[in-house]
N, C-alpha and C positions, 0 to 999 in steps of 0.2 A: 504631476498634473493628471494623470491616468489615475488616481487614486479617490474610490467614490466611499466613504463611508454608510453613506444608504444602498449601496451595491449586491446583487444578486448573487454575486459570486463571495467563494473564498479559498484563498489561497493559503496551503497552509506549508512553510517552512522546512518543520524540520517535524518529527517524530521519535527522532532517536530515545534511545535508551540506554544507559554505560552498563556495558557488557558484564560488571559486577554485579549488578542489581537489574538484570534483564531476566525477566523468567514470561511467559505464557500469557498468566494471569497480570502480571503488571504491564506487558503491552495491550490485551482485551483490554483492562480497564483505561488506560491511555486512548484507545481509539472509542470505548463507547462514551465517555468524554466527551470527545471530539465532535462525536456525530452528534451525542445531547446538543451542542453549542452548537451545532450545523442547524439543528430541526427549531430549538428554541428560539433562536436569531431570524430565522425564515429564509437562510440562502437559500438558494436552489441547487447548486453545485459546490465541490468543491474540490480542487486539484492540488494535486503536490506528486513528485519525485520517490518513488522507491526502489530501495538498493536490489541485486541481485546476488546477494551472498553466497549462494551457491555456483556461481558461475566461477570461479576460477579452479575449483577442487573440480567440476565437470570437464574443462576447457582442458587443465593437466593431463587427466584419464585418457583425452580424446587424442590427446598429442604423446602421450608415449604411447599407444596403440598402434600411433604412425609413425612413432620413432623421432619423434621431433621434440622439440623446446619450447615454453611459450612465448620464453624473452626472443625467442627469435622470429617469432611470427610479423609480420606486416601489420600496419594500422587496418587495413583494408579484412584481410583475415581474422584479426581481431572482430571489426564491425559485424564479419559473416557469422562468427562464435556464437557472439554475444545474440545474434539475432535469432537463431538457432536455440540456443538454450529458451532465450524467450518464446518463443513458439512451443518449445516442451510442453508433452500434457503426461498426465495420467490418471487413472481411473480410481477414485476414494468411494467407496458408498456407493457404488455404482456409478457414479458422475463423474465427467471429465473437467480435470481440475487441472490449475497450473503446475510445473514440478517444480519448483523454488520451491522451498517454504513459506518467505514473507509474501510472494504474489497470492499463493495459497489461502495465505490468513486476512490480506484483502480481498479473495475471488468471495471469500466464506459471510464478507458484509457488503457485499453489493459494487467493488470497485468496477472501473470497465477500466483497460489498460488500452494507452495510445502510443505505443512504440518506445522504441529505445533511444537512450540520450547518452553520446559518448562524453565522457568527462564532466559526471555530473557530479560527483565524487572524487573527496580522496579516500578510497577503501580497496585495500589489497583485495578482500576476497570476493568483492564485486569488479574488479579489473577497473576501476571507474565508471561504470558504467550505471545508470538511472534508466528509468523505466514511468514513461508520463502516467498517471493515475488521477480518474474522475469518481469522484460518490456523487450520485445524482441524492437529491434530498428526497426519502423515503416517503415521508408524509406525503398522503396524494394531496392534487389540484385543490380541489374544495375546499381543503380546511383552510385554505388560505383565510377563506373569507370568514374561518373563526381563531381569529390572532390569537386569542389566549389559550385556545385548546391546542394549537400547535406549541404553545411556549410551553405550555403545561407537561405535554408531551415528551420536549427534549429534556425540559429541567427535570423530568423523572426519571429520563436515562443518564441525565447527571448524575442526580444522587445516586442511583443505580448502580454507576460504574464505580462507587465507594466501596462495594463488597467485594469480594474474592470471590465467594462463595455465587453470588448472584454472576459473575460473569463465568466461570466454570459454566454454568447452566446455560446462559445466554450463547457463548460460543463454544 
């Protein structure tokens, strides 16, 4: 009953990719896809869950530093971990960037991140753990009030996201 087909929002799933057939270029072109069907459609936002992949090769480091296990750690210590590594920054191109890599590759298309989400997940090298993620719809205000040129717009990062080559450049 919460479900509005004419709705502002979209929620998206899943994003994954099988880890045989994962490279760079086939997640870009996945997500500018996505945001084509974002802009083209007229959402204005659009939210989903992503992994922290690098949080449990971080969280190990952290714990033999201190002489410790991580199977041994408390839920509670886990939560502090995992909050922690999400806070991570570091400096790319001059700019402060997230240190995961996949927050990275969303920081790099406009995500904003809303905290951590315990057991969002089953993925070992994210410990379970999810991370809420918003793309506000890029296209400004105005165009609203020219529906085709916005639809035009995303169906061109549709086709778009067909190339390898074309998203190399893009991202």
């Amino acid at each position: 009953t919460t479900y509005d087909p004419n709705g502002e929002y979209l929620y998206v799933v899943s994003l994954a990719v099988l880890p045989e057939v994962s490279s760079d270029s086939g997640r870009n072109m996945i997500i500018a896809n996505s945001m084509g069907r974002l802009i083209s459609e007229g959402y204005r936002q659009a939210y989903f869950e992503s992994r922290l992949p690098g949080l449990r090769e971080w969280a190990e480091q952290g714990c033999q530093e201190q002489g410790r296990e991580i199977d041994g750690l408390t839920d509670e210590e886990k939560d502090e971990l995992a909050n922690q590594y999400y806070s991570l920054k570091k400096t790319k191109n001059g700019k402060e960037v997230p240190f995961d890599r996949l927050l990275r590759l969303y920081d790099a298309v406009g995500c904003k991140f809303n905290g951590i989400i315990p057991n969002a997940y089953q993925d070992a090298d994210s410990m379970n753990y999810g991370v809420k993620c918003v793309f506000d719809n890029p296209i400004p205000g105005w165009l609203d009030k020219i529906p085709y040129a916005q639809k035009a717009a995303g169906l061109l990062l549709r086709a778009a996201s067909h190339s390898q080559k074309l998203m190399k450049k893009m991202f």
